[in-house]
C-alpha positions in Angstrom: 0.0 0.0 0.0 1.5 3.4 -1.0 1.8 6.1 1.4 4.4 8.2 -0.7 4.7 9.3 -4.4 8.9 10.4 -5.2 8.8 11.6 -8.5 11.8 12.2 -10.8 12.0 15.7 -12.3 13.0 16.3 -15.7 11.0 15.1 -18.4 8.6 13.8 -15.3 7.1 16.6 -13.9 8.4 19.1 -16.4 9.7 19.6 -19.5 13.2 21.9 -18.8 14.7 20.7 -22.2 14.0 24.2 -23.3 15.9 26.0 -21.0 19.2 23.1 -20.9 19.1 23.9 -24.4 19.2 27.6 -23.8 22.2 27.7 -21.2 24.1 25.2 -23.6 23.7 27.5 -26.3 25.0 30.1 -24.3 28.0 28.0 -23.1 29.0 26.8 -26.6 28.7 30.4 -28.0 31.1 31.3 -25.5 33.2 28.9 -26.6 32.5 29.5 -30.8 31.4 25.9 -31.1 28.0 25.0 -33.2 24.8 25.2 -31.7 23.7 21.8 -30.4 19.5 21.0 -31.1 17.0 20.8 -28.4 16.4 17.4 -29.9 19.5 16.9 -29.0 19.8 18.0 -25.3 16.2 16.4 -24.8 18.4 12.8 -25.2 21.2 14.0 -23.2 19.0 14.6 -20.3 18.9 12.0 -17.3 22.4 11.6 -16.0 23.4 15.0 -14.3 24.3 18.4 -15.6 28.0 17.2 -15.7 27.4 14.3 -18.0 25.0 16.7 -20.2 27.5 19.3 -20.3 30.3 16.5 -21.5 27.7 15.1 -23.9 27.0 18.7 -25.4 31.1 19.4 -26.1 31.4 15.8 -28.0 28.3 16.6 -30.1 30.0 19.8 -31.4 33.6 18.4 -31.0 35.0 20.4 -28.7 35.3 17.6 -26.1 36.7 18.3 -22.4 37.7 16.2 -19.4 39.1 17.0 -15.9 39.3 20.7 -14.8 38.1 21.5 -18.0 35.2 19.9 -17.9 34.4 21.0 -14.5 34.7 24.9 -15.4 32.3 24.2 -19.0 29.9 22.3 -16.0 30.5 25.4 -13.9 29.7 27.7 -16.4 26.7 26.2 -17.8 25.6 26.3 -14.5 25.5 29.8 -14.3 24.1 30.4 -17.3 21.1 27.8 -16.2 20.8 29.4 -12.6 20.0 32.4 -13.7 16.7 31.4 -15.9 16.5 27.7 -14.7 12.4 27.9 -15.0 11.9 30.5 -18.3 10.4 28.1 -20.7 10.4 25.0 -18.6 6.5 24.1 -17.4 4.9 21.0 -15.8 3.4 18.6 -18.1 0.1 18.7 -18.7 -2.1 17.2 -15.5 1.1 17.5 -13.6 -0.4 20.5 -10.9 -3.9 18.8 -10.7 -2.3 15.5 -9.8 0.1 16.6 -7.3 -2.6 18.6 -5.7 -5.2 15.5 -5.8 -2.7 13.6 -4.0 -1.4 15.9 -1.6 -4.9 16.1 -0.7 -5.7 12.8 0.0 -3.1 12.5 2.3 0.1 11.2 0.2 3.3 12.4 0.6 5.4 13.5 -2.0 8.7 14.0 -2.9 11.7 14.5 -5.8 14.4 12.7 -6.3 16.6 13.9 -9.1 20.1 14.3 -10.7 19.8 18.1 -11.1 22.1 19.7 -8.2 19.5 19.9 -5.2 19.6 24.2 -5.8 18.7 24.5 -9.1 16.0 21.2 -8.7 14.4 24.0 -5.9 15.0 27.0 -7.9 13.2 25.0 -11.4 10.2 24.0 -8.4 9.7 27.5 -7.2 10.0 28.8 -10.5 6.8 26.4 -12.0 5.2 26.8 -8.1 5.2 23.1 -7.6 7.4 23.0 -4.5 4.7 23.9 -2.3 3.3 20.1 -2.8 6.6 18.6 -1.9 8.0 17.4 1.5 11.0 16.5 0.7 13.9 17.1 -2.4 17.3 15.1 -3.1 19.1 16.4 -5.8 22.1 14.9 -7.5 24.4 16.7 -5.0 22.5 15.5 -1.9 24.2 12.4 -1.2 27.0 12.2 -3.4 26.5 9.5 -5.6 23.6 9.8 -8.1 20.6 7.9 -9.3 20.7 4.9 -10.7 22.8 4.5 -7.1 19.5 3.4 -5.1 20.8 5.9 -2.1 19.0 9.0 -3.0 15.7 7.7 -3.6 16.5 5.6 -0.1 17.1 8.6 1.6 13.6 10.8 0.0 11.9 7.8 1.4 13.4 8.4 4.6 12.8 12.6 4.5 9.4 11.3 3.9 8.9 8.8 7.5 7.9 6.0 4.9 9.5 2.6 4.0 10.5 1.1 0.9 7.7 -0.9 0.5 4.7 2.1 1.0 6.3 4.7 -1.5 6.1 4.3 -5.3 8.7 6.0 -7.3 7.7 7.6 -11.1 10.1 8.7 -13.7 10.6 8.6 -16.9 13.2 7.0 -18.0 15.6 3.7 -18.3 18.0 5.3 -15.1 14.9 5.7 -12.8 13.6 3.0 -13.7 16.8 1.1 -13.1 16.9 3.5 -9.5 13.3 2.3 -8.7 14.4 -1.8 -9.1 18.0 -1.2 -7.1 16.0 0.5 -3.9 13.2 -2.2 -4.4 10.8 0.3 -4.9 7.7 0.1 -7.1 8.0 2.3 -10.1 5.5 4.0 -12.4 6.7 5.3 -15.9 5.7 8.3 -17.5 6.4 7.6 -21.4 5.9 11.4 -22.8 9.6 12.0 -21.3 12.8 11.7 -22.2 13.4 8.1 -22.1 15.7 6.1 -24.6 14.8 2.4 -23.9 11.7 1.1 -25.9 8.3 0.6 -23.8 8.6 -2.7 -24.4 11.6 -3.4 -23.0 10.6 -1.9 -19.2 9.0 -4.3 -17.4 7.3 -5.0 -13.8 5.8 -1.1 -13.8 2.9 0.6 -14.0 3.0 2.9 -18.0 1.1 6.2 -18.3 0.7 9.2 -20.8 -2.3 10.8 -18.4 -1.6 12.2 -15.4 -5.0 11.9 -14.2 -4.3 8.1 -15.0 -1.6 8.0 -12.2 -3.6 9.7 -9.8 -6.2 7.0 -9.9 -3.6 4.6 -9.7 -2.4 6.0 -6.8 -5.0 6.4 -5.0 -6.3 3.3 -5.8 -3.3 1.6 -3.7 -3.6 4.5 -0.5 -2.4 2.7 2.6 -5.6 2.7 4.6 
């Protein structure tokens, strides 16, 4: 029985591709390197702002490792932290479901690989963080998802076990985070996912956000 909903953030409960693309544009201007696609930063979301940062450099060859990389992962940052939530929104059904929860008594959370300020700053900035009790970022812990720790520990910010929480993501790595924890895992296939729908297995697959509500609520711990 589920007493607690941790849901992954990008390309879960919102689409930020828009503004990733828009700081790496500004990071590989800086640099004179071709513009990268949002297409393009849409797949090489899901792994932390370092690892989307490397990915952009290769696409445009100008690849960096070490303290280069970290000052291009630096930079980008800034860039991002100063508009992290300009054309990033919540997927449609995203509000209404969080608030139909919350008011049925679940608990909810995020567990991400976005460093834990700019995961708060992108909340605030779509004014969903008032429906959440508790936020792990990639930074939190110091390993990151698909290392089962962080989603451990939002279970724990949350008072709930394992077995009463259900994680939902949208992608191959949460879904991968969701099996190492042993926690139950919904998928959200309008995200940025690379794996076919037929090759994830054991979860509950939805497009409607209304759809996961019911689900939910459907399994409340009495």
């Amino acid at each position: 029985m589920i007493r607690a909903v941790i849901f992954d953030l990008d390309g879960t409960l919102v689409d930020s591709a828009p503004d990733l693309h828009a700081a790496a544009l500004a990071l590989l201007a800086e640099r004179g390197a071709d513009p990268v696609t949002l297409a393009q930063v849409r797949g090489f979301v899901g792994n932390g702002i370092a690892k989307l940062v490397q990915r952009c450099l290769d696409a445009v060859a100008k690849p960096a490792k070490g303290q280069a990389l970290a000052k291009a992962v630096a930079r980008f940052e800034e860039h991002y932290g100063a508009a992290p939530a300009v054309l990033t929104h919540p997927y449609d059904g995203v509000e209404a479901m969080l608030g139909a929860l919350s008011a049925r008594g679940l608990l909810l959370g995020v567990c991400t690989n976005k460093p834990e300020a700019l995961t708060r700053a992108v909340l605030a900035g779509v004014a969903l963080d008032r429906h959440l009790r508790a936020i792990v970022g990639g930074d939190t812990m110091g390993v990151m998802k698909p290392d089962p720790e962080p989603l451990r520990h939002a279970a724990h910010l949350l008072g709930v076990g394992i077995d009463e929480a259900l994680y939902v993501g949208d992608s191959e790595t949460d879904a991968d985070t969701a099996a190492a924890a042993g926690m139950g895992f919904a998928l959200y296939s309008g995200g940025y996912r690379k794996r076919p729908l037929a090759l994830f297995e054991d979860c509950f697959v939805f497009h409607d956000f209304a759809v996961l509500a019911r689900y939910v609520e459907a399994r409340i711990a009495a």
